[in-house]
C-alpha positions in Angstrom: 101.7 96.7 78.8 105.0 98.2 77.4 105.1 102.4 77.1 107.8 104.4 78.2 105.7 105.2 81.2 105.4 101.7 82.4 109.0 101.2 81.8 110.5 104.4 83.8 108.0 104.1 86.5 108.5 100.2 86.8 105.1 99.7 86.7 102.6 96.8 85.2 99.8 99.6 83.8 99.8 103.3 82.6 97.1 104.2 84.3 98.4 107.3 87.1 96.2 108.0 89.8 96.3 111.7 91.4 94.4 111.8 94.8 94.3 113.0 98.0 93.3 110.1 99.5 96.0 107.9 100.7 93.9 104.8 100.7 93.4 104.9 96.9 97.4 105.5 96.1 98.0 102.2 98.0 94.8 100.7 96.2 95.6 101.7 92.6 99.4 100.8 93.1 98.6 97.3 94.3 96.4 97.0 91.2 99.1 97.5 89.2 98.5 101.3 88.7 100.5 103.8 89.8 99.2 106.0 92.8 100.0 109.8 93.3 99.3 111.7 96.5 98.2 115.2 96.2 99.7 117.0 99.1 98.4 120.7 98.8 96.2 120.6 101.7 98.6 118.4 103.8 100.6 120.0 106.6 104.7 118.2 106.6 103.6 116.1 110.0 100.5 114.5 107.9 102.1 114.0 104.3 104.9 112.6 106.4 102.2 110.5 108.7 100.4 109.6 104.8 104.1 108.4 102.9 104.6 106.6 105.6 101.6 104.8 105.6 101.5 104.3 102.0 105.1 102.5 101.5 104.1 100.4 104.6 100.7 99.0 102.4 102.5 98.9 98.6 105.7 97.2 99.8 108.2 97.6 97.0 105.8 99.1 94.1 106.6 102.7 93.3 104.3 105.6 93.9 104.8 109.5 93.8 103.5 112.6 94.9 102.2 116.2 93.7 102.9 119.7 94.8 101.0 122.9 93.8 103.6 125.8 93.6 102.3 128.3 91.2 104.1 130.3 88.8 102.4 133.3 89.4 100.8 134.0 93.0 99.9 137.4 95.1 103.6 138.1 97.4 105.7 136.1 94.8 107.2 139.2 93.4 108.2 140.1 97.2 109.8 136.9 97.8 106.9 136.0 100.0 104.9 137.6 102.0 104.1 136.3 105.5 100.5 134.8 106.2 99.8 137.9 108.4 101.1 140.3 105.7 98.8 138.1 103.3 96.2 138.4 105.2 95.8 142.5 105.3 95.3 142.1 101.6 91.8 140.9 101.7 89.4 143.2 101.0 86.8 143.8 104.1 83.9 143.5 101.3 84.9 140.1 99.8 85.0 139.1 104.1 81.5 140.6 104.5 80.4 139.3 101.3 81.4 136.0 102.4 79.4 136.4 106.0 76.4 137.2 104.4 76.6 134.2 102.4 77.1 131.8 105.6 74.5 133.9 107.5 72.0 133.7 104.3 72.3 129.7 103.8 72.4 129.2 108.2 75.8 127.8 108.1 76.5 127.6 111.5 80.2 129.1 112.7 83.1 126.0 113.9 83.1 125.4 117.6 86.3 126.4 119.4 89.5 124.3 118.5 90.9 121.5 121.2 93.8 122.6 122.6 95.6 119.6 120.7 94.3 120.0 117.4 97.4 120.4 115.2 98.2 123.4 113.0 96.3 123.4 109.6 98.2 123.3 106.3 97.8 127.1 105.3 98.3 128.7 109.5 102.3 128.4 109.2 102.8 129.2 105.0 100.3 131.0 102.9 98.6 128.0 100.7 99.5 127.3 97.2 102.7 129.0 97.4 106.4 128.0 97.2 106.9 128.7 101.1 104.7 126.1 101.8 106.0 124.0 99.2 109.3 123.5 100.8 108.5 121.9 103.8 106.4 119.5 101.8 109.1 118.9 99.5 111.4 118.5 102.4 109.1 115.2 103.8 108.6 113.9 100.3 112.3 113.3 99.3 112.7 111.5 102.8 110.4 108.9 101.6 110.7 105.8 98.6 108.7 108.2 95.9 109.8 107.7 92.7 107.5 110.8 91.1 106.9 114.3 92.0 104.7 116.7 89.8 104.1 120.0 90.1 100.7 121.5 89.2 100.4 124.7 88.1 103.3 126.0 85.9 107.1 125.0 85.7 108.5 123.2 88.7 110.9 125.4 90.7 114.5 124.5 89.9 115.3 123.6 93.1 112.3 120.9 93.2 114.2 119.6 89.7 117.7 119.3 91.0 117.0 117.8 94.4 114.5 115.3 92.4 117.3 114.2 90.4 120.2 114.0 92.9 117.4 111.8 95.1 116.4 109.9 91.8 113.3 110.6 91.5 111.3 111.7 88.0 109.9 114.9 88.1 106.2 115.3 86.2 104.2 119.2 85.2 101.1 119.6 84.2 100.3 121.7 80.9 97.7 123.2 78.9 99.5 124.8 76.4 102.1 123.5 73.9 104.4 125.9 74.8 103.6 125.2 78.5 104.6 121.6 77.7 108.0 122.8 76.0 108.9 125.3 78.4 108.8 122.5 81.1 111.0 120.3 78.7 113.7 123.0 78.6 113.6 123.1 82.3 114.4 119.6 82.9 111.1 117.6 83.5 110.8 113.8 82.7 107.0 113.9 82.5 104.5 116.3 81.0 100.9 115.6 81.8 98.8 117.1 78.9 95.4 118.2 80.9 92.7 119.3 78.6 90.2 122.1 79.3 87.4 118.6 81.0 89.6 117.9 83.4 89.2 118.7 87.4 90.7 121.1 89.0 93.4 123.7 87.2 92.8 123.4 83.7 92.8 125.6 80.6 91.0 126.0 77.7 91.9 123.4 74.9 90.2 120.4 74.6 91.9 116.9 75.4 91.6 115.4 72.0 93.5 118.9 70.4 95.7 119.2 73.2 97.5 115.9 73.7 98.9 115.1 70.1 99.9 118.6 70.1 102.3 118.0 73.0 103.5 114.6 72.0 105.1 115.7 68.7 106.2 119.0 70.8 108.2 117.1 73.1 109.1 113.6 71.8 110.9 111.8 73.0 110.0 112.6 76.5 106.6 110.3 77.3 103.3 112.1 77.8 100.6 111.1 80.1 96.9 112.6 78.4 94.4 114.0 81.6 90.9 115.9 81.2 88.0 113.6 81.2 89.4 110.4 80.9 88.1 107.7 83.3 87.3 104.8 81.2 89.0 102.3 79.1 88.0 103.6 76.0 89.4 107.0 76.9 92.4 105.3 78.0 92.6 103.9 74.3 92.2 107.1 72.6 95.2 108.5 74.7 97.8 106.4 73.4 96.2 106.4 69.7 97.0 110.0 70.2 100.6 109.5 71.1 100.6 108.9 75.4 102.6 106.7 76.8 99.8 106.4 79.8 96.9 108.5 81.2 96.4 110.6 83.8 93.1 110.6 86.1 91.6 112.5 89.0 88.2 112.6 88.6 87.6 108.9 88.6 88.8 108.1 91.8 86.5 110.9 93.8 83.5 108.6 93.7 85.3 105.0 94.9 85.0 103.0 98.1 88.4 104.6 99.2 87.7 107.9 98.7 87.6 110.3 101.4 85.3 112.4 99.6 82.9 114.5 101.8 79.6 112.4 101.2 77.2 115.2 100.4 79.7 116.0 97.4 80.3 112.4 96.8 76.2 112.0 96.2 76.1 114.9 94.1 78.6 113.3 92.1 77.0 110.0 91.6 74.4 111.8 90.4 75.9 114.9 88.0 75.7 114.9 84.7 79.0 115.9 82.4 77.2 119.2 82.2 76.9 119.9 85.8 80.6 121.0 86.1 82.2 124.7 85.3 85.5 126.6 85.7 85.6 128.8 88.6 88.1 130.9 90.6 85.7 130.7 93.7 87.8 128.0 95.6 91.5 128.5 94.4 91.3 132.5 92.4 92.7 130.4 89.5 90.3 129.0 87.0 89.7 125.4 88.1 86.7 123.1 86.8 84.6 122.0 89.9 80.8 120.6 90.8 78.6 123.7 89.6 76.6 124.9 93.2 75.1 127.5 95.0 78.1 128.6 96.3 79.8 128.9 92.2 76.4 130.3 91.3 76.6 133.3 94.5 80.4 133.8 93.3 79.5 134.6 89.7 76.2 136.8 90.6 75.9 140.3 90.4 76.3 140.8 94.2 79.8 139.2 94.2 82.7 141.4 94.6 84.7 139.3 92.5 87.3 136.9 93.1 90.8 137.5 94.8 94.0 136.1 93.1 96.0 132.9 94.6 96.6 132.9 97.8 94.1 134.9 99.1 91.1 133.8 97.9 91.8 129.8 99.5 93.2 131.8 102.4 90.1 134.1 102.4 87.7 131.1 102.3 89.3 128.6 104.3 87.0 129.1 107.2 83.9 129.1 105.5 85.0 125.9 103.7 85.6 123.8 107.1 81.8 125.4 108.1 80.1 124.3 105.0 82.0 120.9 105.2 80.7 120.5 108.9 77.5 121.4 108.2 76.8 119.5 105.3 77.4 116.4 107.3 73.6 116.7 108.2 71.3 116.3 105.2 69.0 118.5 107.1 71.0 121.7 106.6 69.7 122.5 103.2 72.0 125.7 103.3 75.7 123.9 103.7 74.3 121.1 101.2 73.2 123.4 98.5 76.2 125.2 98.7 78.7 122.1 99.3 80.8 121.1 96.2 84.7 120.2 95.1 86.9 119.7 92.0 85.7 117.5 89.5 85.9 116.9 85.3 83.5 116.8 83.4 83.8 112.5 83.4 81.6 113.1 86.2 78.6 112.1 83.9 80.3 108.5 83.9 80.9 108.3 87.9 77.0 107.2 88.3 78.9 104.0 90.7 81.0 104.0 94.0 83.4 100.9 93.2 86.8 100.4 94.6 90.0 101.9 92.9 91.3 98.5 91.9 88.0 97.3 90.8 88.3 100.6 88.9 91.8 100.3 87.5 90.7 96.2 86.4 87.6 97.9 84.3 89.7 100.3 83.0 92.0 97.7 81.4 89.5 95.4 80.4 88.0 98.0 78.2 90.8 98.9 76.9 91.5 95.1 75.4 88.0 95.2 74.2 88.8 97.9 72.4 91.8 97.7 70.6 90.9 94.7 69.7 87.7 96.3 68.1 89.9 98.3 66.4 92.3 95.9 65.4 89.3 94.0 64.0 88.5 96.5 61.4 92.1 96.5 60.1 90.9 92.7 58.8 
């Protein structure tokens, strides 16, 4: 395929992958795909352990990597406040809230750490914050990446410059028009247009509004279309609508490769596309995720309400890791009911675990068939 995509990422299809897995960015990128590694919850020793890794398996083929610094986050005004500082912001009802919740479903508390257990991603650098960015950034450029996007608001300028002086293309995510033009006028090369079914940080227009609205926004710069696109029918759509290439997250959450915890992973296989909502339970931005009992406890009348990013990941980053551990053991009806992660609302069409090439084969396949449906009516 020829789109501008393909032709400044030096790459056979325009199909971009975001996960966290590494094993799917070098499965997707041998496929002919183009893999990127979402680094948020990666600490610099692992994302530099994970590049590593990932140029070793694709050889020469190009892959790239995301970032989450926010535009707007608790501290920011400050210049940053340190993790401690951070901290003493929490409310002591949202921590008590939270402890009744663990105590009501019997998630059991972690055991005690090893004494060589390395440092989490969050313990050094508040999460989701430019301080933590840095670091990450600073292991990125020292790899082969080609791509680095930035996933909630405009990349910061330094993340722009040093891309460019490295070589590297720099992608944002938008849901807005004018999100997409401001992002433009800062000096991105790539604006993924995510639409309000997507996983994760979304907002509230729909794909099929959003994405033609950016590409005659923007042109000439070359649009990838995300929010519930998994197939290759979806993938036609896209570039009827003026892509150059499409975007996908969910898609990948339910393959072979996928890391996945594989509670959530079942519940996937077997959502529907209306089993999904946006919540600020996990992040304290709105981001679409698996609806569960832990959404449902966040959004009842008992909740205190959410806490704006950083604190609410930093508030629930403990009773994540126990709901994770405990809902290893199907028997713990408690962690599974409450178990969930990001996901679109393409979730309805993830009723298979196949491997991401298998996936990213499919996905091209139907995308022949149809055009060529299409072309067929033009007879």
């Amino acid at each position: 395929m020829k789109t501008k995509i393909c032709e400044m990422l030096d790459i056979e299809f325009p199909i971009l992958a975001f996960t966290h897995c590494r094993d799917v960015v070098a499965a997707v990128t041998r496929a002919g795909g183009y893999g990127v590694l979402g680094a948020a919850a990666h600490t610099p020793e692992q994302l530099d352990i994970d590049l590593a890794w990932i140029a070793e398996e694709v050889g020469e083929r190009p892959f790239g990597v995301d970032i989450i610094v926010p535009a707007k986050y608790e501290g920011k005004d400050e210049g940053g406040l340190s993790v401690g500082s951070l901290v003493d912001m929490i409310p002591p009802g949202h921590r008590q809230f939270l402890d009744d919740m663990m105590d009501r479903y019997d998630v059991p508390p972690l055991p005690p750490r090893d004494e060589g257990e390395g440092r989490r991603a969050g313990e050094s650098e508040a999460p989701m914050t430019y301080e933590q960015a840095v670091p990450l950034m600073d292991v990125a450029f020292s790899h082969p990446i080609s791509l680095i996007v930035n996933a909630l608001g405009p990349p910061p300028p330094d993340m722009i410059e040093r891309a460019h002086a490295n070589g590297v293309k720099v992608g944002a995510l938008a849901g807005k028009k004018s999100h997409a033009v401001r992002h433009v006028a800062a000096g991105v090369d790539v604006i993924i247009a995510q639409g309000h079914e997507a996983g994760g940080h979304t907002g509230e227009i729909g794909t099929m509004v959003l994405v033609p609205e950016i590409v005659d926004a923007v042109a000439p710069v070359p649009v990838l279309a995300a929010g519930g696109i998994g197939t290759g029918r979806q993938m036609a759509a896209s570039l009827a609508l003026g892509a150059d290439g499409v975007w996908c997250g969910s898609v990948w959450l339910t393959t072979q490769e996928a890391e996945t915890h594989p509670t959530v992973k079942d519940k996937f296989l077997a959502a529907t596309s209306s089993d999904t909502l946006r919540s600020r339970s996990r992040t304290g931005k709105p981001a679409r995720q698996l609806r569960s009992a832990w959404t449902d406890e966040w959004e009842s009348p008992e909740s205190p309400g959410t806490l704006g990013m950083p604190l609410q990941p930093m508030l629930i980053a403990e009773a994540s890791r126990r709901i994770d551990r405990a809902a290893m053991n199907p028997e713990n009806e408690g962690a599974v009911k409450l178990a969930n992660y990001f996901v679109g609302q393409i979730v309805g069409s993830m009723n298979e675990s196949k491997h991401a090439d298998r996936v990213v084969l499919d996905m091209v396949d139907e995308f022949i068939d149809a055009v060529q449906r299409v072309n067929s009516m033009m007879e």
